[in-house]
N, C-alpha and C positions, 0 to 999 in steps of 0.2 A: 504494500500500500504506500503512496508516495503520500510526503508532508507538504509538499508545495506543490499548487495550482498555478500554471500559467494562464491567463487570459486574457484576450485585443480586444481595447474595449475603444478603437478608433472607430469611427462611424463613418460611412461616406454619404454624404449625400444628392437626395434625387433630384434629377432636375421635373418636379412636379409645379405646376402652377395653382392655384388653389379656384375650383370654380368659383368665381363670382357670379352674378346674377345678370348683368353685362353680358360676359362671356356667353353664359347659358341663351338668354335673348338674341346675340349672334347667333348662335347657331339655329336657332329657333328657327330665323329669318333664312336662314343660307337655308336650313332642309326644306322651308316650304316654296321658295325660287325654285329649287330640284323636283320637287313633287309634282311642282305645277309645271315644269320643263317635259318630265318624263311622262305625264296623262296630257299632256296635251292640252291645259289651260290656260287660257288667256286671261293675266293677271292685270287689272286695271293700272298698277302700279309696283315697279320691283325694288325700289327703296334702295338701290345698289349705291348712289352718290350719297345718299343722307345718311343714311349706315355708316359709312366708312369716315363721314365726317362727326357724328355722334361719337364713335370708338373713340374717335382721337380727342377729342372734346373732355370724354371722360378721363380718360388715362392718367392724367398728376391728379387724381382728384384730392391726393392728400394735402394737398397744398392750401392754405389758407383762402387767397385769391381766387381762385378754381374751384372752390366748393360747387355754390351756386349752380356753375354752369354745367359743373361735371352732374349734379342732382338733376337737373334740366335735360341733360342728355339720356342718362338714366330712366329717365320716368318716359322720353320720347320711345327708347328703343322698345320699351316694355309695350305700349301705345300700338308700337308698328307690329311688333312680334303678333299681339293679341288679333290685328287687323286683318295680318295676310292669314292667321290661323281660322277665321271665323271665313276668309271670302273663299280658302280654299274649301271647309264644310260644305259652304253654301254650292260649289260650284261643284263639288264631286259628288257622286251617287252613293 
């Protein structure tokens, strides 16, 4: 029986990003462009320019100055996700 325990107690860490709600609402929007791409829907509106300028709107939102705008963009993408999710119901069988 040995008296002494080696053990590596160095960690590495993962490059994981943590969802945010942001995050999650992009993708919302990207899957239902693709949904509506692959049935063959014609989406009144694909949010492609406003999306991407939201993202980046958000993005410092830690930032004192930025609050505001970054909550403003948040609450838009959430607004647009919910949009395309209810036109693509309405529009598919």
């Amino acid at each position: 029986m040995e008296s002494e325990v080696v053990v590596d107690t160095t960690i590495q860490e993962k490059n994981i990003t943590f969802p945010t709600d942001v995050k999650l609402h992009k993708k919302i929007i990207d899957q239902c462009g693709k949904i509506a791409e692959t049935e063959g829907v014609e989406q009144r509106q694909s949010y492609a320019r406003v999306v991407k300028k939201l993202v980046m709107a958000q993005r410092f939102r830690n930032h004192p100055k930025n609050k505001k705008k970054a909550y403003a963009a948040a609450r838009k993408l959430k607004t647009i996700a919910g949009r395309l999710i209810r036109e693509l119901e309405r529009k598919l069988s």
